[in-house]
N, C-alpha and C positions, 0 to 999 in steps of 0.2 A: 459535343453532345454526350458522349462518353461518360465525360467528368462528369455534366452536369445530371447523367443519370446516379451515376453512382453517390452526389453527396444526396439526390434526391433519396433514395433509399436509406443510406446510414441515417436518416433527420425523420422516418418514416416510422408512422406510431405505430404501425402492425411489425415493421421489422425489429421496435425496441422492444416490444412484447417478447417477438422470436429470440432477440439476445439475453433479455432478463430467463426466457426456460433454456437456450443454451448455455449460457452461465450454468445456471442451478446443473445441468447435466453434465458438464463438465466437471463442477464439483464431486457430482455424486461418481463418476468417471476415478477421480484421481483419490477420492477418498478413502479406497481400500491402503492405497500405496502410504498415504500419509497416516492412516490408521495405524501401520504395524509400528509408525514410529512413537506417535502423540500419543497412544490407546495405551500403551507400558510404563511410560512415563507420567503418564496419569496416575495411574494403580498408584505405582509408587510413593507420590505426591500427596494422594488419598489417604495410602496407609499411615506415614510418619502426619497427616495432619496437617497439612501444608494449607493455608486458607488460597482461594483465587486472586484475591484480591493481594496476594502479597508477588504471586507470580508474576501480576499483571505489572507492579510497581517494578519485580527484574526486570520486565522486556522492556521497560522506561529506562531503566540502569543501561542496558544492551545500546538501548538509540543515543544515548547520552554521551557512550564511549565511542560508538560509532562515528557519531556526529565532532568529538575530537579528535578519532585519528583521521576523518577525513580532511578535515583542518591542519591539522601537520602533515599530511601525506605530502607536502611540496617541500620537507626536509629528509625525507626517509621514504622509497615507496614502499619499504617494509607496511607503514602508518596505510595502507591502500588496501594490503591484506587484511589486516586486523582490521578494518570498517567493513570490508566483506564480511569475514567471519561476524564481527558484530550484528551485521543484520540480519545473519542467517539465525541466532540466537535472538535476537527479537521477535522474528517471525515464529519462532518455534514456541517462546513462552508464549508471546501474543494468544497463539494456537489454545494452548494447553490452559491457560485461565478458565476459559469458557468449557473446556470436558472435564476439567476440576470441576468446574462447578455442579455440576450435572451430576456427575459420579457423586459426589458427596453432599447431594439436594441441598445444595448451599445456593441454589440461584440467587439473584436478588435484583431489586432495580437499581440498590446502590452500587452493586456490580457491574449492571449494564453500564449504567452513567460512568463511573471510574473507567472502565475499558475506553470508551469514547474518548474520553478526555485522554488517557495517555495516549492511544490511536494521531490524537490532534499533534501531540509534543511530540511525539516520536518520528510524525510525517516533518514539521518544524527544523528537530537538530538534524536529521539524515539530509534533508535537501536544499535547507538554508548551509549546511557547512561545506557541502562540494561547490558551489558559487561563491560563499567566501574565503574559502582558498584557491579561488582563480581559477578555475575549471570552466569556466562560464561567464560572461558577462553577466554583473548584476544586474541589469533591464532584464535578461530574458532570466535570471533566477527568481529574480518577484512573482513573474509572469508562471511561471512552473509550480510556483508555492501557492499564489493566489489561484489557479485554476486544482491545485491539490485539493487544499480548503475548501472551496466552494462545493467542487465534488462530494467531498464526505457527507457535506452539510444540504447537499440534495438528498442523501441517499438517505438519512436519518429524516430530514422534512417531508418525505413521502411518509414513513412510517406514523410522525404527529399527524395526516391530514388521514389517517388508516388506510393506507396503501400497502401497507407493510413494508418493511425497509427494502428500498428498492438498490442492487447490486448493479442492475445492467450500464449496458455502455460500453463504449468501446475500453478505457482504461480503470479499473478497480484499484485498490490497495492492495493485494495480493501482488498484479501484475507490475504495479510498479517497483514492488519490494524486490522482484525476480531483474526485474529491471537493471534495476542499480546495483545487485549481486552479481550479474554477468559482469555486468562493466567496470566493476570494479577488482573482479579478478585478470578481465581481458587487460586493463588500464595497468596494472601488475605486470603484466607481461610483456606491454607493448606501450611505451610511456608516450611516444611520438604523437606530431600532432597530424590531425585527417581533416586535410580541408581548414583550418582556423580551429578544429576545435580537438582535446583529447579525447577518447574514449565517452572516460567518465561526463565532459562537455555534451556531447552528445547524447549522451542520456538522459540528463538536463532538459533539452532542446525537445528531445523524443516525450517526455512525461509531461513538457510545458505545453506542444501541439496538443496532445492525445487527451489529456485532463481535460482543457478548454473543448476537446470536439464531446467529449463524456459529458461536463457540463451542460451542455446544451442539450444533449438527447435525454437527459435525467429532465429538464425543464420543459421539454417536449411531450414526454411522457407522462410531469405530475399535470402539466397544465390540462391535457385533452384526457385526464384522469377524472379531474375532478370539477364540480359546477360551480 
């Protein structure tokens, strides 16, 4: 009865409401810490003229290189570190595109859409290349990618139906980026396998459940959103 209360609440439209304003507080929570970093790097960026749209296309370079050394990581687990670091530099341009833009009233919708689209590829090379270098069975890496995707693709379809882009759920892009940065330093340090799977496997396994349970409460939420 337990269980069956508790997936009753996660699937509950008054509690995704609660998770879409704890999200948002959470952000506004951690956004001093990540300000002192993105807010300098910005200036920067702003001053020499740097457009967003060219930041945006680094953080695509970042998941690109990410996504090959996660692919050789099973000749070197040196290749394990450097896709850590790489993501950590994706997420950091990712970040900074969008205060570039702002800082330098360069918004744009062609901006927005460009961000989106690399967000798609960059989600792509990171978590299709830990499955095909063996980290994972490819059944459950499909399954991990496909329930990535569909996610994203809820969170932007709320905002077409004017919802505004809805973030809540149990797993975001942010968290999964954190995800696979832990596990991929842990996997670095601890190459062995847990149970059938490594580390990195497992984090795999963690983003393919968590995605599909986000799925569904994003679809729960646009459906009893809207008429």
């Amino acid at each position: 009865m337990r269980l069956v209360s508790c997936i009753w609440i996660v699937f509950d439209r008054e509690y995704l409401i609660k998770v879409r304003i704890s999200n948002t507080m959470a952000l506004n929570t951690l956004r001093p810490f990540v300000s002192k970093v993105i807010e300098p790097l910005a200036d920067i960026f702003v001053r020499y003229e740097v457009s967003p749209d060219s930041v945006s296309i680094v953080s695509l370079i970042c998941a690109f290189f990410s996504g090959i050394s996660f692919y050789y990581s099973s000749t070197s687990k040196e290749f394990i570190l450097l896709a850590g670091i790489m993501v950590i530099f994706n997420s950091v341009f990712d970040a900074l595109d969008g205060v570039i833009a702002r800082k330098s009233n360069s918004v744009t919708l062609r901006g927005d859409f460009l961000d989106h689209i690399i967000d798609r590829y960059s989600d792509v090379f990171i978590i299709c290349s830990i499955f095909f270098a063996g980290y994972v069975n490819w059944q459950i890496g499909v399954v991990a990618i496909v329930g990535v995707l569909l996610t994203s693709y809820l969170g932007i379809q709320a905002q077409a139906l004017h919802l505004g882009r809805y973030y809540g759920g149990l797993m975001g892009r942010a968290d999964r980026l954190v995800v696979v940065m832990l596990a991929s330093f842990a996997n670095y340090i601890y190459m062995d396998s847990i149970l059938g799977f490594s580390i990195l496997g497992w984090a795999v396994v963690i983003i393919a459940l968590t995605s599909h349970i986000t799925a569904v409460q994003r679809i729960i939420y646009i459906w009893s959103s809207v008429k």
